[in-house]
ZADO-1210 file (C-alpha; in nm, 4 decimals, padded with zeros to 6 digits):
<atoms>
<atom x="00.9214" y="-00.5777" z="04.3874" code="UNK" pos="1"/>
<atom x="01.0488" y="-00.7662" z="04.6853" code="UNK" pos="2"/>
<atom x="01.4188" y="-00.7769" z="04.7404" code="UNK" pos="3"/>
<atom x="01.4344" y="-01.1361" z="04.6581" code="UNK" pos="4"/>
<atom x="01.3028" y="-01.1138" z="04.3682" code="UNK" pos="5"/>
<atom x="01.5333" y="-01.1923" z="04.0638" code="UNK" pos="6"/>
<atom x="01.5895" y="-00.8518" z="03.7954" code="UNK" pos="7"/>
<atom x="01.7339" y="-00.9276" z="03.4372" code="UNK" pos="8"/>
<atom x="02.0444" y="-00.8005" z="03.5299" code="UNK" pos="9"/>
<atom x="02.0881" y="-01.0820" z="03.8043" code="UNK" pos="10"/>
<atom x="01.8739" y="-01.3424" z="03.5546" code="UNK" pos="11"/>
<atom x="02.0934" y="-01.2767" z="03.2793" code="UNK" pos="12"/>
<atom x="02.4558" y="-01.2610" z="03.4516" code="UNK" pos="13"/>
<atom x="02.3304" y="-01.6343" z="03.5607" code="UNK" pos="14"/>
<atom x="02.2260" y="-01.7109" z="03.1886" code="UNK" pos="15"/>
<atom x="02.4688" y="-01.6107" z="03.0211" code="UNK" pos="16"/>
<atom x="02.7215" y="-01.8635" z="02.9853" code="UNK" pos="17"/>
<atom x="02.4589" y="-02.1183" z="02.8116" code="UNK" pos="18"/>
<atom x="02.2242" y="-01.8070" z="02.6999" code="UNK" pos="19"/>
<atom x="02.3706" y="-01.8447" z="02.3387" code="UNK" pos="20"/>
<atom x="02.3007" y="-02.2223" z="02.3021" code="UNK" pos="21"/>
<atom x="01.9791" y="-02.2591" z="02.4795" code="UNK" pos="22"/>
<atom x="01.8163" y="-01.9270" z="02.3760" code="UNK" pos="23"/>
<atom x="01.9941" y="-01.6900" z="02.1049" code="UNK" pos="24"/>
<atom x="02.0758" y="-01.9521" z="01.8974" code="UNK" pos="25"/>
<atom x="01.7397" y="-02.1516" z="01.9613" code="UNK" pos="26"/>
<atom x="01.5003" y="-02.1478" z="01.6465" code="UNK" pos="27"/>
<atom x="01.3061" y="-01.8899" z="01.7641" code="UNK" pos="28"/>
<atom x="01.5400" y="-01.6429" z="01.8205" code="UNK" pos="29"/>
<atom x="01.7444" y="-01.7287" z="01.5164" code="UNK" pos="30"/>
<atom x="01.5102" y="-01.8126" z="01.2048" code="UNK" pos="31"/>
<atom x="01.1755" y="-01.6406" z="01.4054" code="UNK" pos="32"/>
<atom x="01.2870" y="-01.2846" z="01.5519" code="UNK" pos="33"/>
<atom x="01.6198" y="-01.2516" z="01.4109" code="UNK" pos="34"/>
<atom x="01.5363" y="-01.2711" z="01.0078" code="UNK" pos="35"/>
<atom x="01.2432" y="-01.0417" z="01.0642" code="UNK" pos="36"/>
<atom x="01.4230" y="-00.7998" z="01.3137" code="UNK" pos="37"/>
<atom x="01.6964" y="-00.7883" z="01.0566" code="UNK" pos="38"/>
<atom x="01.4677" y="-00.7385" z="00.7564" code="UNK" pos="39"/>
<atom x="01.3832" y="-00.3851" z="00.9083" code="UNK" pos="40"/>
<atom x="01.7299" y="-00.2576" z="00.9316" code="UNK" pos="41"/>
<atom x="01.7780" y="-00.0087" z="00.6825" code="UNK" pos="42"/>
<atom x="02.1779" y="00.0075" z="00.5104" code="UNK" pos="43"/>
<atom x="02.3690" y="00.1196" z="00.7722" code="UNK" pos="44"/>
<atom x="02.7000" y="00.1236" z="00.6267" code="UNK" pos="45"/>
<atom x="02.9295" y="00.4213" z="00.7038" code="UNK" pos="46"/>
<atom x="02.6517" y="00.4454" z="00.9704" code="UNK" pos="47"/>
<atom x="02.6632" y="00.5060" z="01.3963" code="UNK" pos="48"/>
<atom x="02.4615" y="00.2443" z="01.5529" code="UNK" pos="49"/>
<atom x="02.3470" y="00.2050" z="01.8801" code="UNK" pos="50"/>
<atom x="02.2702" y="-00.1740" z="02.0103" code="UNK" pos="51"/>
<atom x="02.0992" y="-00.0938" z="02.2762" code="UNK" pos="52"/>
<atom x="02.0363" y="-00.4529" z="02.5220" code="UNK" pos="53"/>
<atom x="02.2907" y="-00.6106" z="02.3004" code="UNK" pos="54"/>
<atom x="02.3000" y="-00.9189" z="02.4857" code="UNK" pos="55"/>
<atom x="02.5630" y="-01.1460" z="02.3916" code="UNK" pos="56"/>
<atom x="02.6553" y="-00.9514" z="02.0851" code="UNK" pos="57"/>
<atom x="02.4529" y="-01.1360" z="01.8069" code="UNK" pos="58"/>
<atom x="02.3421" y="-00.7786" z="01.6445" code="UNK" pos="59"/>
<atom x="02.6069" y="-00.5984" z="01.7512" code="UNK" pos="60"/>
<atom x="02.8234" y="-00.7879" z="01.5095" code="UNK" pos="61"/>
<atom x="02.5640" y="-00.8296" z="01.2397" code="UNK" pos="62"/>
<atom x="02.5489" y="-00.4561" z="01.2596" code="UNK" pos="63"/>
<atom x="02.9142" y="-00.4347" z="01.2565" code="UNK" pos="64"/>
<atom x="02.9219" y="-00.6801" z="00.9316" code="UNK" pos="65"/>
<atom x="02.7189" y="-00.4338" z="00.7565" code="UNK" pos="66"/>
<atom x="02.9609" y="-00.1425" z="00.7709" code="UNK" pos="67"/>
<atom x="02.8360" y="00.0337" z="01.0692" code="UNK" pos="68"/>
<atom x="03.0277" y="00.1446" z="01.3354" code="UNK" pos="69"/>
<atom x="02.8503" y="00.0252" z="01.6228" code="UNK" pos="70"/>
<atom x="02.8431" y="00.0622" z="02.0361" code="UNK" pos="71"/>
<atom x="02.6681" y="-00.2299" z="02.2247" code="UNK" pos="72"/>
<atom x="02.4966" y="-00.1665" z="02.5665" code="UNK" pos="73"/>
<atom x="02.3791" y="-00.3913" z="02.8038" code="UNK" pos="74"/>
<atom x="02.3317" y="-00.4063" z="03.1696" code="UNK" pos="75"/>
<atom x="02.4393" y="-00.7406" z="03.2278" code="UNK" pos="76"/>
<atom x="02.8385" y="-00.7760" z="03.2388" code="UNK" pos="77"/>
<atom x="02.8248" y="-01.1365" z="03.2519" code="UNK" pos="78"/>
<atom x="02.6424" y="-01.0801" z="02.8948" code="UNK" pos="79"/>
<atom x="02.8816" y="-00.8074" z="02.7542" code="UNK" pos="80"/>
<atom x="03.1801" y="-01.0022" z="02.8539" code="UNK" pos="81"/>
<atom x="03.0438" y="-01.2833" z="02.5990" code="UNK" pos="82"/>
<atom x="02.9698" y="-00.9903" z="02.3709" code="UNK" pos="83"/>
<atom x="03.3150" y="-00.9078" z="02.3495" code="UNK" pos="84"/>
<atom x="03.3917" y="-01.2468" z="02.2933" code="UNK" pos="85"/>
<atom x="03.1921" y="-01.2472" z="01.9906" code="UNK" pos="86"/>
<atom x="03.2472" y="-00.8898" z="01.8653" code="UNK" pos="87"/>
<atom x="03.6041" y="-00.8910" z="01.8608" code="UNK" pos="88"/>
<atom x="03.7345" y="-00.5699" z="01.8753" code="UNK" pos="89"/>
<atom x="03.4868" y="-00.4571" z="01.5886" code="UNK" pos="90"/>
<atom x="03.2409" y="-00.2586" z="01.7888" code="UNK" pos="91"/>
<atom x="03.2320" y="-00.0525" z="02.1665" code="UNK" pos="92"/>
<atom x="03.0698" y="-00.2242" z="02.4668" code="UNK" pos="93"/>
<atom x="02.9552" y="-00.0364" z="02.7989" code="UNK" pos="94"/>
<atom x="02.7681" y="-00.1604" z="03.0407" code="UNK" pos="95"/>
<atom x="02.4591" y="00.0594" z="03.0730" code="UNK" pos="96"/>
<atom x="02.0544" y="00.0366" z="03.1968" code="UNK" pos="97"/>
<atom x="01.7982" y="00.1152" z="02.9488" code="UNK" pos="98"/>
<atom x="01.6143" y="00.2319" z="03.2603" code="UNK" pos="99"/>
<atom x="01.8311" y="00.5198" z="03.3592" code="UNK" pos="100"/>
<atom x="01.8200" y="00.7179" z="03.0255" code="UNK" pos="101"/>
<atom x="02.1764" y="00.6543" z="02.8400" code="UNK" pos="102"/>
<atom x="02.2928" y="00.9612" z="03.0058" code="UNK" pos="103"/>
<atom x="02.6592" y="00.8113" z="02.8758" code="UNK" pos="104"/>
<atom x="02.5954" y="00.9286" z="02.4830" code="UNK" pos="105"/>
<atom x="02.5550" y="01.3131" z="02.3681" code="UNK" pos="106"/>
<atom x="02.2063" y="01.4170" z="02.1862" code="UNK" pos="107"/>
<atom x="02.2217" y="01.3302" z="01.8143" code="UNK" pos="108"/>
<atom x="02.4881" y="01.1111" z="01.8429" code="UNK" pos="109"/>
<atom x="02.3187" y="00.7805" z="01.6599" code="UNK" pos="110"/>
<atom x="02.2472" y="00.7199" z="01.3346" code="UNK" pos="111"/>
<atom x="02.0003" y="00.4077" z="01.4443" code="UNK" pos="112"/>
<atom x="01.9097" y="00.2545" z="01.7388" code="UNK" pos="113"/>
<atom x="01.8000" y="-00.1387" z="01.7108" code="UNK" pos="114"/>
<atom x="01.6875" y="-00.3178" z="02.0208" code="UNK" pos="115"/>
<atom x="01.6091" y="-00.6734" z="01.9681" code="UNK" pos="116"/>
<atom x="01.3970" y="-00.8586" z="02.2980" code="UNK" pos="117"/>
<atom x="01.5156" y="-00.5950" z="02.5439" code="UNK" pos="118"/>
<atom x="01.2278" y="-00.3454" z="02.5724" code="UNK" pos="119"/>
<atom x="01.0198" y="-00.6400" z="02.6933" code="UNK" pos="120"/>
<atom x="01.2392" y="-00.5826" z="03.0412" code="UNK" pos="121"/>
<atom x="01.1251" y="-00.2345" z="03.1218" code="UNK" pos="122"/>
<atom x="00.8385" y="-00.1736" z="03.2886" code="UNK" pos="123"/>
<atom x="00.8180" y="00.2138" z="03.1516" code="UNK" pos="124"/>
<atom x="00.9329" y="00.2615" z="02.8370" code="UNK" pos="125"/>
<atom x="00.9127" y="00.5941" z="02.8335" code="UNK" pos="126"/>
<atom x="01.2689" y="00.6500" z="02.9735" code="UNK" pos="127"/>
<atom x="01.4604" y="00.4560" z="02.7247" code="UNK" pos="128"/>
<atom x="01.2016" y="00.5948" z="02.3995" code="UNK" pos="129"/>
<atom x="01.3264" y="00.9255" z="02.4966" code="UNK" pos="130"/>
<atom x="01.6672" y="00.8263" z="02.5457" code="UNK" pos="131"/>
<atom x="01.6563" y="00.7093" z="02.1837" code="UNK" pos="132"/>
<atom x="01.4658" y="00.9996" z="02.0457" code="UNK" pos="133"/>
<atom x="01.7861" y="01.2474" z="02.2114" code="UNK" pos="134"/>
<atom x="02.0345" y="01.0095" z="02.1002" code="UNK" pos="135"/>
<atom x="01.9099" y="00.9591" z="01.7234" code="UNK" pos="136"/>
<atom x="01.9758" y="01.2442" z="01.4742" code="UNK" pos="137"/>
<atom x="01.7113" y="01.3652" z="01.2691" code="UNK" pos="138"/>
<atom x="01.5590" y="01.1088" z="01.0289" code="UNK" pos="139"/>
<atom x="01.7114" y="00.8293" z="01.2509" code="UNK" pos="140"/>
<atom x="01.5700" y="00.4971" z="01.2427" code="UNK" pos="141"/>
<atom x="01.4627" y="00.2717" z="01.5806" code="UNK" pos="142"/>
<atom x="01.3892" y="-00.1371" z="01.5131" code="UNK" pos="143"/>
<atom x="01.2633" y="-00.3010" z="01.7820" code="UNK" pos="144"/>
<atom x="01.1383" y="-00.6457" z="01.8768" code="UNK" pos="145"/>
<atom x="00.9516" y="-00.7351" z="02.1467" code="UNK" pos="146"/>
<atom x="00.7144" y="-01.0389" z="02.2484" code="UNK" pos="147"/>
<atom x="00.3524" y="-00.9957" z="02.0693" code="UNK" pos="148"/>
<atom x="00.0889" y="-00.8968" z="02.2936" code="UNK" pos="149"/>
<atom x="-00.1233" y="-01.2202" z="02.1702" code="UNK" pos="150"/>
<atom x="00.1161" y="-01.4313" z="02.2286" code="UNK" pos="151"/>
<atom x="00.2153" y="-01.3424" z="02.5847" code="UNK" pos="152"/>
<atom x="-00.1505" y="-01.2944" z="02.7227" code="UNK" pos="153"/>
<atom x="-00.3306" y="-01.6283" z="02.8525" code="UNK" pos="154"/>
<atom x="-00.6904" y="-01.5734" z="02.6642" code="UNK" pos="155"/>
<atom x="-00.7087" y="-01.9251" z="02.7295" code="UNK" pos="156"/>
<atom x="-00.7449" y="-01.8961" z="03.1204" code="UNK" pos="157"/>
<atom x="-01.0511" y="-01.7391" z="03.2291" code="UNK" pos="158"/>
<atom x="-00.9206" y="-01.6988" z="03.6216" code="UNK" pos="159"/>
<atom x="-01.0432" y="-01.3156" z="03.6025" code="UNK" pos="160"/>
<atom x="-00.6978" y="-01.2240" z="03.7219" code="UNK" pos="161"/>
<atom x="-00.5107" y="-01.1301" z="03.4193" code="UNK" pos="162"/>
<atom x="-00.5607" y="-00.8199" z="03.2389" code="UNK" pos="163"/>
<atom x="-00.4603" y="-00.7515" z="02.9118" code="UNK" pos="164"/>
<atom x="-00.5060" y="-00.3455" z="02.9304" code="UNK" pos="165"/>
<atom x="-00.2635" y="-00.3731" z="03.2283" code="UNK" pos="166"/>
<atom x="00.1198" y="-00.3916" z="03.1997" code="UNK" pos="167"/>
<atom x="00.2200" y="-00.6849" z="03.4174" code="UNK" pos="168"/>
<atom x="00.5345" y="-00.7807" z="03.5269" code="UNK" pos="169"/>
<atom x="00.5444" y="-01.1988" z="03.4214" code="UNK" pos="170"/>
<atom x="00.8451" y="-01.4539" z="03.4246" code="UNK" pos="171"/>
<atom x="01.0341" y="-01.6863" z="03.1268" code="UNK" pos="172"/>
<atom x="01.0539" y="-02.0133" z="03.3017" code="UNK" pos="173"/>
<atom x="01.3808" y="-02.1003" z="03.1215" code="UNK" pos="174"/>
<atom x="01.6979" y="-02.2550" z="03.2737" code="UNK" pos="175"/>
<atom x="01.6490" y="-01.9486" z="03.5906" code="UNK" pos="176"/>
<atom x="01.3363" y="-01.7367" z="03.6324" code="UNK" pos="177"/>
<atom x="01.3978" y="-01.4093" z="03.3724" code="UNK" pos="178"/>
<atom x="01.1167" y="-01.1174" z="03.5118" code="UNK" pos="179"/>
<atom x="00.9909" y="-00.9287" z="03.1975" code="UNK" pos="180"/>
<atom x="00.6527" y="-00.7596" z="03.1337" code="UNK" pos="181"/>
<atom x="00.3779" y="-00.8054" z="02.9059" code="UNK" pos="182"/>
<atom x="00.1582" y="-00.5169" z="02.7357" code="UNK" pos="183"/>
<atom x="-00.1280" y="-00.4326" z="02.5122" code="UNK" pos="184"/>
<atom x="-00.0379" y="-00.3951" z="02.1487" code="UNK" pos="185"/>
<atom x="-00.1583" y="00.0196" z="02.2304" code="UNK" pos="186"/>
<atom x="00.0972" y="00.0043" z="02.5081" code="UNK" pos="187"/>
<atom x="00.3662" y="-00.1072" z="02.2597" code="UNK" pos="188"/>
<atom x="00.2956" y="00.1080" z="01.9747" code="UNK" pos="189"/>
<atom x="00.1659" y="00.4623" z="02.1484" code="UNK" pos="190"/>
<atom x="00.4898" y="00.5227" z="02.3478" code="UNK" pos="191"/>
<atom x="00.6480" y="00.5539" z="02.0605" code="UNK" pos="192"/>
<atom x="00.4694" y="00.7787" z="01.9071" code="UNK" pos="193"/>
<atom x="00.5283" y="00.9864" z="02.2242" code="UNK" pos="194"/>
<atom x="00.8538" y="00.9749" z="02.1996" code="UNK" pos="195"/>
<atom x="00.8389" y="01.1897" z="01.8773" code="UNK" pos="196"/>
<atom x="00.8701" y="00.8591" z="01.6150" code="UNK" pos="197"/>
<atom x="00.7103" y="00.8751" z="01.3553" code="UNK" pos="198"/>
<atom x="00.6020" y="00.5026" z="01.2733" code="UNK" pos="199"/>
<atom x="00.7106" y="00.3189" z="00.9307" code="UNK" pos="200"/>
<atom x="00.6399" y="-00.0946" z="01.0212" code="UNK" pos="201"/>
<atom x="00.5288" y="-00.3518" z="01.2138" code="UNK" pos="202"/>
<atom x="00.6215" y="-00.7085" z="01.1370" code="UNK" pos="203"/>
<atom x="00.4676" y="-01.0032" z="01.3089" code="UNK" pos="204"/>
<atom x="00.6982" y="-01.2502" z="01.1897" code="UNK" pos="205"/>
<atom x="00.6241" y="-01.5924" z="01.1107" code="UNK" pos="206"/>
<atom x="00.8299" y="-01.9114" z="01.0875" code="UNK" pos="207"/>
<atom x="01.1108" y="-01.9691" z="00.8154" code="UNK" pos="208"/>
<atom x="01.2372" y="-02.2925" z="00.6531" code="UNK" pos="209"/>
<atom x="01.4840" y="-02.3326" z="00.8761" code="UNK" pos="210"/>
<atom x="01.2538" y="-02.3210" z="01.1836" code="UNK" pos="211"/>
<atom x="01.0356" y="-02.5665" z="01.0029" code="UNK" pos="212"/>
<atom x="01.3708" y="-02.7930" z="00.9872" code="UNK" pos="213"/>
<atom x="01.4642" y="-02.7402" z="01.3327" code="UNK" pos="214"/>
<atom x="01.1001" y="-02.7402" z="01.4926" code="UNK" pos="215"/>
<atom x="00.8799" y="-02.9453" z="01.2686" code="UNK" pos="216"/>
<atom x="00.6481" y="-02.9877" z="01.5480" code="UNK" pos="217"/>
<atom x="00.5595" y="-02.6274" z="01.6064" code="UNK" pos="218"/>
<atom x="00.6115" y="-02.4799" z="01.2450" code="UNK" pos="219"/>
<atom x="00.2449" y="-02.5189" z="01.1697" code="UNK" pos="220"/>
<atom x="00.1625" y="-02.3544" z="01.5066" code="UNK" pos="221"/>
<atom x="00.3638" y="-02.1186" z="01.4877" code="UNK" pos="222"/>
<atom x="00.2876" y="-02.0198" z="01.1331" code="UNK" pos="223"/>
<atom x="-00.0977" y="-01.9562" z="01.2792" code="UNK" pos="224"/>
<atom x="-00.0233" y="-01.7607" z="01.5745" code="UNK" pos="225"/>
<atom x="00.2424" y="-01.4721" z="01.6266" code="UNK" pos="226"/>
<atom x="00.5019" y="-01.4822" z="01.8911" code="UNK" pos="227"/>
<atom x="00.7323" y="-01.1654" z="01.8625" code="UNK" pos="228"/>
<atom x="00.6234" y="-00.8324" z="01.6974" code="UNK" pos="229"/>
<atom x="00.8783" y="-00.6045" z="01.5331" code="UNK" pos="230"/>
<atom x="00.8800" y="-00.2377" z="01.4653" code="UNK" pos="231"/>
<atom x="01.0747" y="00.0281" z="01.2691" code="UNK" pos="232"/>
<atom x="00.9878" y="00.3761" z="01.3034" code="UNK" pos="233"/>
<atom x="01.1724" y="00.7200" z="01.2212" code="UNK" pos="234"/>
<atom x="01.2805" y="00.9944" z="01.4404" code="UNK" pos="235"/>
<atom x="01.0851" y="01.3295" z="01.3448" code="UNK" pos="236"/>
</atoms>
């Protein structure tokens, strides 16, 4: 990666003060990811929780609504400082990298880990999959989200340059240029299993009523074709 090139930290701490009404609170986010993400989130009241690319705080203080007692991470300070915003007092924020292992938190110290659209950033995600494994006690759950392999791969451009059996770093064209990477749906799902999950769900959520409301447009397309793929899976 050339030095010029933007990261997510950089991307994000740009976003981030109109990241809540142009993205997190855009319809796919909130009635296509969110409801489905949420839907995999066992009760976690009385529960430690771990947020982990929380973002501007959206799950941290769902999470923290549902009884848990939660700590957000993120590596983008711009982004935690409108997580504490949000939050309130009701949950711990750190600034942390998913990339360099969580070294902050002792072994078993999680109940859960969720991770909504922040895997997608990593290129290896075997560093933060372990991370989660040491951090979640036995018979701890991981949801994640991430974008759906079909979704982000152009089948419909036959250039010969793409490859879909090839993680590839790519870029969101929103209001700056976000860097993420795209992957197989093997490439999603077999890391975890490395990791020492053992898997319970995968969701490939479509459109709600409330999408259909806010998108009209794109509710039929979107109710044909997935966008984001979310996963729940146990620590063994």
């Amino acid at each position: 990666m050339a030095e010029d090139e933007p990261t997510p930290e950089s991307a994000y701490d740009e976003l981030a003060e109109r990241y809540d009404e142009t993205v997190r609170e855009g319809p796919y986010n909130a009635n296509l990811e969110f409801p489905a993400t949420a839907s995999l989130v066992p009760d976690v009241e009385g529960s430690r929780v771990l947020d982990a690319g929380c973002g501007t705080g959206v799950y941290t203080a769902w999470l923290a609504e549902q009884g848990a007692e939660v700590v957000g991470v993120d590596v983008s300070e711009e982004m935690l400082a409108r997580a504490r915003e949000r939050v309130e007092g009701d949950a711990r924020l750190r600034q942390a990298d998913l990339r360099d292992g969580l070294a902050f938190a002792d072994a078993d110290s999680f109940d859960g880990v969720v991770s909504a659209l922040a895997l997608g950033y990593v290129a290896d995600w075997a560093g933060p999959l372990s991370a989660f494994a040491r951090l979640l006690r036995p018979g701890g759950f991981l949801v994640f989200s991430t974008g759906h392999p079909l979704d982000q791969f152009p089948f419909e451009v036959d250039n010969g340059a793409a490859n879909y059996f090839e993680t590839e770093r790519q870029h969101h064209e929103w209001a700056v240029d976000v860097p993420y990477y795209r992957r197989s749906f093997s490439a999603v799902i077999n890391p975890v299993l490395e990791a020492g999950f053992r898997l319970e769900s995968v969701v490939e959520p479509q459109p709600t009523a409330e999408f259909e409301r806010r998108r009209p447009e794109l509710y039929e397309k979107e109710s044909r074709q997935p966008v984001f793929l979310c996963v729940r899976a146990t620590r063994v």
